[in-house]
C-alpha positions as CSV (number, residue, x, y, z in Angstrom):
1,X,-22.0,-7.7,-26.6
2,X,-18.4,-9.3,-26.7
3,X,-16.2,-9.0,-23.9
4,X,-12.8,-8.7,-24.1
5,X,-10.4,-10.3,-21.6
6,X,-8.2,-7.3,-20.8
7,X,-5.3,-10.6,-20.9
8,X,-6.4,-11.5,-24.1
9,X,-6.2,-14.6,-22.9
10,X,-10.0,-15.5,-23.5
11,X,-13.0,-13.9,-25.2
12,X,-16.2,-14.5,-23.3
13,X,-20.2,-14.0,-24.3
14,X,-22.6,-13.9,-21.4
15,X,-25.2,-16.1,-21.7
16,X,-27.6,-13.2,-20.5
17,X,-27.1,-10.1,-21.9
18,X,-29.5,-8.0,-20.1
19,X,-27.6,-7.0,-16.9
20,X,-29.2,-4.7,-14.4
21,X,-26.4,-2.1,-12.9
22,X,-26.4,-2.5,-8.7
23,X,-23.7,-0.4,-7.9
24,X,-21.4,1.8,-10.0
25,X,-18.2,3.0,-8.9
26,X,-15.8,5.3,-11.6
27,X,-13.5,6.1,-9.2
28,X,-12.7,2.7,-7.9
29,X,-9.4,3.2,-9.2
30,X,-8.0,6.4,-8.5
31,X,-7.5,9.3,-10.9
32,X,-6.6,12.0,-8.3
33,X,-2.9,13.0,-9.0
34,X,-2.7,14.0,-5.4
35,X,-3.6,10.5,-4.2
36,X,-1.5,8.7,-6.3
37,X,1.7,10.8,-7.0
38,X,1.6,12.3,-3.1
39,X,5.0,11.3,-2.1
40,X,3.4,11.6,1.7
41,X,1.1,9.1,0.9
42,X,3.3,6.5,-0.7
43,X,5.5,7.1,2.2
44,X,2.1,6.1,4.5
45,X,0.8,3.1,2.8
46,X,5.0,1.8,2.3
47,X,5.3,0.0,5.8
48,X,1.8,-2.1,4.8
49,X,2.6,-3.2,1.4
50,X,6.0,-4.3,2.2
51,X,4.4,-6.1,5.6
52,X,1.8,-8.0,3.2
53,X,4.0,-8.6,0.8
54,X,6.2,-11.0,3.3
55,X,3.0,-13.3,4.4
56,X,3.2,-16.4,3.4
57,X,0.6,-18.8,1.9
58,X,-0.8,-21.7,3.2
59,X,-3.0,-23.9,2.1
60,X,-5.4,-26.4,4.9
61,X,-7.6,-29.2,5.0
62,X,-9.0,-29.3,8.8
63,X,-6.4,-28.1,9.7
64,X,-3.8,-30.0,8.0
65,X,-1.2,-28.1,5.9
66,X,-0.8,-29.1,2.2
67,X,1.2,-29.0,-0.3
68,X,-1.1,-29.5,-3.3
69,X,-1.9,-27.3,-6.7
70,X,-3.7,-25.0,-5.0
71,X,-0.7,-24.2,-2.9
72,X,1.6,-24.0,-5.8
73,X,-0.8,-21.9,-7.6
74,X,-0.7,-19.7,-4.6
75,X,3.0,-19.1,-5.3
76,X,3.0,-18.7,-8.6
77,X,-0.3,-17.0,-9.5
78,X,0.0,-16.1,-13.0
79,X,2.7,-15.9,-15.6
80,X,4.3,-12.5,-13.9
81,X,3.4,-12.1,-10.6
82,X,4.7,-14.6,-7.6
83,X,2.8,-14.2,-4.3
84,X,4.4,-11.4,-2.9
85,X,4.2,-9.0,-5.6
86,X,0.4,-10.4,-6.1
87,X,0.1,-9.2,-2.5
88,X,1.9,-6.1,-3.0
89,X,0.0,-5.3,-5.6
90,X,-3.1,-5.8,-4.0
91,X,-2.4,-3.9,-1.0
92,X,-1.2,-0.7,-2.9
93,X,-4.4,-0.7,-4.8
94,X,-6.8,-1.3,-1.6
95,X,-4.8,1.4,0.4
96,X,-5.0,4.5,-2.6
97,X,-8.6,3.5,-3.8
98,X,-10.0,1.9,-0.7
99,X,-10.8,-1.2,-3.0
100,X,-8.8,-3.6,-5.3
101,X,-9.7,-6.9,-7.4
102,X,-8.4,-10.0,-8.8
103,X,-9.9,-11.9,-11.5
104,X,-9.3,-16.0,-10.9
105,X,-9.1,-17.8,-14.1
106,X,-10.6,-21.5,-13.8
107,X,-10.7,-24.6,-16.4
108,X,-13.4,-26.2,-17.5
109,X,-13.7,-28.4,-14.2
110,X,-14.3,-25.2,-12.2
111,X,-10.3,-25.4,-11.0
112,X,-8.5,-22.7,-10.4
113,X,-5.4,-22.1,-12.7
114,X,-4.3,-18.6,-12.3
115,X,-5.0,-15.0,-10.0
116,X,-4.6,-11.9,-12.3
117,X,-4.7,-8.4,-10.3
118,X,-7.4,-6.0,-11.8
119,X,-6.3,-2.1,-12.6
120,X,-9.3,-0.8,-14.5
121,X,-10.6,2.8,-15.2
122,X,-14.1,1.7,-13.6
123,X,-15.9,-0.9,-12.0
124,X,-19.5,-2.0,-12.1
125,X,-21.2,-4.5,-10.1
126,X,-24.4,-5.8,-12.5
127,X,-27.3,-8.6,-12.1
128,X,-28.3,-10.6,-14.6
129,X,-32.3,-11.4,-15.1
130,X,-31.2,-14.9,-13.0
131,X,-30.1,-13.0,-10.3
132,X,-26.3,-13.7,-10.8
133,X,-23.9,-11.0,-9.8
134,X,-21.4,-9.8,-12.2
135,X,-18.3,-7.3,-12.1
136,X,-17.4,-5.4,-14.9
137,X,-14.1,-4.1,-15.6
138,X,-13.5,-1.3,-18.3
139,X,-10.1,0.2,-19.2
140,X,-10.0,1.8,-22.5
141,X,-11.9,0.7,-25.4
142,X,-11.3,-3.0,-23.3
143,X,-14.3,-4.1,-20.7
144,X,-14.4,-7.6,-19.4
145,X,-17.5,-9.1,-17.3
146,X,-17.1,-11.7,-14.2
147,X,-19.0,-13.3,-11.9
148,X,-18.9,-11.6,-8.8
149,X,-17.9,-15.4,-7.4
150,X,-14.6,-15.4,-9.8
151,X,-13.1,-11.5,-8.2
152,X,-11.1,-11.7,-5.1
153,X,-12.5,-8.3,-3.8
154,X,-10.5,-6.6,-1.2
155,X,-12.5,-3.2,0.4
156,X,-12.6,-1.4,3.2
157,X,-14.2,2.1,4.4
158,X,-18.0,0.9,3.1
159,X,-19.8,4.1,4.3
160,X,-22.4,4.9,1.6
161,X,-21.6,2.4,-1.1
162,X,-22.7,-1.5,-0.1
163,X,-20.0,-3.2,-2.4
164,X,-17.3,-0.7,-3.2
165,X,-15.2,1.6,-0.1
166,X,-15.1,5.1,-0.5
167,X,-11.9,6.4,-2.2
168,X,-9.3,8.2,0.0
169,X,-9.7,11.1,-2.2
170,X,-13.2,11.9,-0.2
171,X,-11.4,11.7,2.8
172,X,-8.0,13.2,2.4
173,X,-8.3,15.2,-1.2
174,X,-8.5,18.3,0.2
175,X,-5.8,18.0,2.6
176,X,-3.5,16.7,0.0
177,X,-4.2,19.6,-2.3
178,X,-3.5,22.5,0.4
179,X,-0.1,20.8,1.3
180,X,0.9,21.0,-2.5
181,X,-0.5,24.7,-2.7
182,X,2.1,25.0,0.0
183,X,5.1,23.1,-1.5
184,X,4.1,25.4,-4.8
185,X,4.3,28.2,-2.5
186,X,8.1,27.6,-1.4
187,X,9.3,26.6,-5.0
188,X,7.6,29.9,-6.4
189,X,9.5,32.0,-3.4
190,X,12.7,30.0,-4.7
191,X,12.0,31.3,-8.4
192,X,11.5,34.5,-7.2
193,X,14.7,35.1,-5.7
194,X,16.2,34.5,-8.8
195,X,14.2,37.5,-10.6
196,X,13.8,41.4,-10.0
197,X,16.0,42.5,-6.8
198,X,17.3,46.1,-7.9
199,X,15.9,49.4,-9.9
200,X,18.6,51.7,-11.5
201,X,17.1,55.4,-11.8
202,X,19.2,57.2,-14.1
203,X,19.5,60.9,-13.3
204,X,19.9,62.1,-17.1
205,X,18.0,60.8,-20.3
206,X,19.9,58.6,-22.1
207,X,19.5,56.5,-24.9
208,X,17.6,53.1,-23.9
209,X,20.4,50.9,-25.7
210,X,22.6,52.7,-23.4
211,X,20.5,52.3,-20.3
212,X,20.8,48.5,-21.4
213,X,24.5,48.2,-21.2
214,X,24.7,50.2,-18.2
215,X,22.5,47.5,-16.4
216,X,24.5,44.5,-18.2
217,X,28.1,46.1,-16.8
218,X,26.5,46.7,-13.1
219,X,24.8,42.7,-13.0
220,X,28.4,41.7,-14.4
221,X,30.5,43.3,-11.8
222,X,28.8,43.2,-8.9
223,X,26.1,41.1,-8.9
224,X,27.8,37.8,-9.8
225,X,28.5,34.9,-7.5
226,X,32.3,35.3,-8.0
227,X,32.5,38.8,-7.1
228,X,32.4,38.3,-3.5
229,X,34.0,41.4,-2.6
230,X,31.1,43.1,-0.9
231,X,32.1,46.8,-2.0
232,X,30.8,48.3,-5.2
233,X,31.8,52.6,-6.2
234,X,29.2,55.2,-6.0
235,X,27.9,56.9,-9.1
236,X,25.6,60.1,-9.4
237,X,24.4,59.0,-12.9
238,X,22.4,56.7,-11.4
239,X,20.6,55.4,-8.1
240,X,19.7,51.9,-7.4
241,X,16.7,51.0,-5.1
242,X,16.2,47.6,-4.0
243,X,12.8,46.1,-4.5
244,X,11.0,44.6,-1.6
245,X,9.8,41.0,-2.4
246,X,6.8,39.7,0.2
247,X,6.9,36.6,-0.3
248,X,4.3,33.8,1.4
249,X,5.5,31.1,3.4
250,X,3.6,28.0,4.4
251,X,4.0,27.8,8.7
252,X,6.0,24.9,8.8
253,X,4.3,24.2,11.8
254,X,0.8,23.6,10.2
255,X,2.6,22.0,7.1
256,X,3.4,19.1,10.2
257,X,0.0,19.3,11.4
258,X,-1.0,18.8,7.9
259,X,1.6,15.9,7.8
260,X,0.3,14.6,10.9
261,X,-3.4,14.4,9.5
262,X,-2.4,12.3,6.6
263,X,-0.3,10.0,9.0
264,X,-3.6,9.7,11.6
265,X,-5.5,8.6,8.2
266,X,-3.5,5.8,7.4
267,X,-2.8,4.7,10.7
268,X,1.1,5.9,10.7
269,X,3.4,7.2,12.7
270,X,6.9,9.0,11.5
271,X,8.3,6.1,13.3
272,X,6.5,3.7,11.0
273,X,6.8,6.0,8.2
274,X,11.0,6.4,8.7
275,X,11.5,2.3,9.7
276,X,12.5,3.6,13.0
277,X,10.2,2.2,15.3
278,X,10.7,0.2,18.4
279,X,8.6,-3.0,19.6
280,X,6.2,-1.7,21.3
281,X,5.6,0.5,18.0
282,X,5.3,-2.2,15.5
283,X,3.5,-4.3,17.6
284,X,1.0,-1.6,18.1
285,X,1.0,-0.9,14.1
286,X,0.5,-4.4,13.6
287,X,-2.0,-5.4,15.6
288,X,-4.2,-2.2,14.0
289,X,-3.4,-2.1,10.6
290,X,-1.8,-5.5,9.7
291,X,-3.9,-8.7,11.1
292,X,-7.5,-7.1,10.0
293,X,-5.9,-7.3,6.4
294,X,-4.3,-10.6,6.7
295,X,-8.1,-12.2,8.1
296,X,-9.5,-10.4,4.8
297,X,-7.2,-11.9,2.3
298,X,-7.1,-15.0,4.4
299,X,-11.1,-15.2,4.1
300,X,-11.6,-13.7,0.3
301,X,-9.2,-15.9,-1.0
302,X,-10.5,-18.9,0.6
303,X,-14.0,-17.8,-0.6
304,X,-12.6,-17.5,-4.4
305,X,-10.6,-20.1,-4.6
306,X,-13.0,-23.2,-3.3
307,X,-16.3,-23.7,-3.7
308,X,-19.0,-24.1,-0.8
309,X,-18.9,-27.5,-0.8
310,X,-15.3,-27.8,-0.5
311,X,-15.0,-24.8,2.1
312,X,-18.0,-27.5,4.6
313,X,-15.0,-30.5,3.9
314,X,-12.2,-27.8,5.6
315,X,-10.6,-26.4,2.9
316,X,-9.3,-22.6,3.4
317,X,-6.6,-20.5,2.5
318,X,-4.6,-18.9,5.7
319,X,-2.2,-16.2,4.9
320,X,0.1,-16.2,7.9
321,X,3.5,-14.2,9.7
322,X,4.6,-13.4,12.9
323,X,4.7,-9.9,14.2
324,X,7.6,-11.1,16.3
325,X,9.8,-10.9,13.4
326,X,10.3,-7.1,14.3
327,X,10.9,-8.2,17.9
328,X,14.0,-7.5,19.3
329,X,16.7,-9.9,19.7
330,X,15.8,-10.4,23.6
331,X,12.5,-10.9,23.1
332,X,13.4,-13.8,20.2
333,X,15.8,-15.6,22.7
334,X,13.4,-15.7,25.0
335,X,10.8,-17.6,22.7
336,X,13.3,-20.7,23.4
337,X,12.0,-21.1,26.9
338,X,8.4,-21.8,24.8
339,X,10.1,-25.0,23.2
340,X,10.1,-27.3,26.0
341,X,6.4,-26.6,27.1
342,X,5.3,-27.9,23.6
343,X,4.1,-24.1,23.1
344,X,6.6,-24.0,19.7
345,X,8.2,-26.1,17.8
346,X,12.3,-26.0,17.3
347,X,11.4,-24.7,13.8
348,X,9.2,-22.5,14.2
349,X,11.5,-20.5,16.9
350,X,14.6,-21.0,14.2
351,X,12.4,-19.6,11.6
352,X,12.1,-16.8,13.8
353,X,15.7,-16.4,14.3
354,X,16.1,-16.3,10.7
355,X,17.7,-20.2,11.3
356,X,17.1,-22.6,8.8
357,X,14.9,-25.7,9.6
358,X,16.6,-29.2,11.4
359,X,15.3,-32.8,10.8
360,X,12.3,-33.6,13.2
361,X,12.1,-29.7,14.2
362,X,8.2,-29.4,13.0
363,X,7.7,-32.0,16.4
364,X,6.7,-30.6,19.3
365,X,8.7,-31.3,22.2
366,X,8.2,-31.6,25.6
367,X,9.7,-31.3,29.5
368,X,8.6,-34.2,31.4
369,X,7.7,-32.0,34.1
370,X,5.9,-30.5,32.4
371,X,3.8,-34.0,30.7
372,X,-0.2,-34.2,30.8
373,X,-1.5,-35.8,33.9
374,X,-2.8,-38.5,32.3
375,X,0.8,-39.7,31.2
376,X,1.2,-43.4,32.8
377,X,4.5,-42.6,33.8
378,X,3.2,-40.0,36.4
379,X,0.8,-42.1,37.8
380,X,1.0,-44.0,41.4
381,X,1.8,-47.7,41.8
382,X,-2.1,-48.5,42.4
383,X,-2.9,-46.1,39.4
384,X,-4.2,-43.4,41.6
């Protein structure tokens, strides 16, 4: 069996062909128009992929930052994407299927040289006879097979599946598809004012082409938008009757407590959702929904990306930002007070203040009142 790099950048033949299937999942990618197209969910999952997709990348070796190929590769992942639309990407696949991928493409010296997101129709996790795990990717007529070790595999919402998270569409399908039963309702009451409103009984037969251009001169002089007259003659050849039209309307307050639902399962508010939140807000949205993704693609990536060996030395990948970059202006100025107590460097408070960086800002700096105890120049004459 030949496997086809969805790229085409490669062709690949598995050195074992007989793969045993561990875990299937066909909807790993969703299908459901109401998951995808929902305007109320895009809405939901916006604040998160714009949030991820400002991180940056960071690359360290016990805990020293580099600047080294893997770093650049971070930033420039493949030929298209750069590191936030990578993230982006990510993100807005994890949030409307509950899982999303990443294929990393290495050299022949096991090295890294480019991250390629994964949109597939299904996904399959196999074992090989050697006990190697495998994902395989199908879209189309295309299907492509990787180890398991080469996918950067975000997930979340496990419940019955071991490898994959449930889709949303388990969760929140049924919702979805009463409030657009609802929203059909309102555009069908809309259409319907446009049809049948009157019935003209005739009192005497007459001939039906007759009848015809009775109605047409009654709808054309009184029943247009520019004869705003209100006052139309009376006419014994004919009576009209107006027809009653009982027409459904959705409650609009359970369409909100519909809304509200949605919003609960992806961890919104409508102050989130309308970017008109205050700190306290964001804080509380970011603490909840933001940091628990950053430590995931912070530890995947660093999984993916180095080998175990390399991970014992100290290598990692640390995605990092600052929820104080939705603080308020106070709350920033305040941060200065931090530089002098060696708590934050000069650049990382300018960074914050949307400042650019100084010469020698990445040293800390310190008060000398407020220098270690240990410090020579504290100490008594006797050196008590």
């Amino acid at each position: 069996m030949k496997l086809i790099d969805l790229f085409n950048k490669t062709k690949v033949e598995p050195s074992n062909k007989a793969f045993q299937v561990v875990e299937r999942n066909n909807a790993s990618f969703s299908t459901s128009a109401d998951v995808n197209t929902s305007d109320i969910v895009k809405a939901c999952i916006r604040p998160k992929v714009k949030a991820i997709g400002k991180l940056d990348a960071k690359v360290l070796f016990k805990e020293e930052l580099l600047e080294d190929d893997m770093l650049f590769l971070l930033n420039e992942p493949n030929e298209i994407d750069t590191v936030q639309t990578l993230l982006e990407k990510l993100t807005v696949q994890l949030q409307l299927n509950n899982n999303a991928f990443a294929v990393v493409y290495k050299n022949k010296n096991g090295k890294p040289t480019s991250i390629v997101p994964m949109m597939s129709d299904s996904t399959v996790i196999v074992k090989s006879k050697s006990n190697n795990y495998y994902v395989e990717f199908k879209k189309g007529n295309d299907e492509l097979v990787v180890p398991y070790a080469d996918v950067i595999h975000l997930r979340q919402e496990h419940n019955s599946k071991e490898y994959f998270g449930m889709s949303p569409a388990f969760s929140i399908g049924n919702l979805l598809k009463t409030i657009t039963v609802s929203d059909e309702a309102v555009e069908q009451a809309v259409k319907n004012s446009a049809k049948l409103s009157w019935i003209m009984k005739f009192n005497a037969n007459i001939k039906p082409e007759d009848m015809k251009l009775r109605v047409k001169e009654f709808e054309e002089n009184y029943l247009q938008l520019q004869n705003n007259g209100g006052v139309a003659p009376s006419d014994n050849k004919y009576e009209l009757e107006k027809v009653k039209q009982d027409v459904l309307i959705p409650d609009t307050a359970v369409q909100k407590e519909k809304i509200e639902r949605i919003y609960n399962y992806f961890g919104v508010n409508e102050a989130i959702v309308k970017s008109d939140y205050n700190e306290d807000q964001w804080s509380a949205y970011y603490e909840a929904e933001i940091e628990p993704l950053v430590k995931a693609l912070s530890h995947e990536f660093t999984r993916k990306l180095y080998n175990k060996i390399e991970r014992k030395k100290g290598y990692k990948v640390i995605f990092t930002a600052t929820g104080l970059q939705f603080a308020s202006m106070e709350s920033k100025l305040k941060l200065v007070e931090l530089v002098d107590r060696g708590l934050l460097t000069p650049n990382e408070v300018r960074k914050i203040l949307n400042l650019p960086a100084i010469a020698d800002g990445d040293t800390p700096i310190r008060r000398l009142d407020t220098a270690l105890v240990t410090d020579d120049r504290f100490k008594g004459g006797d050196g008590d």
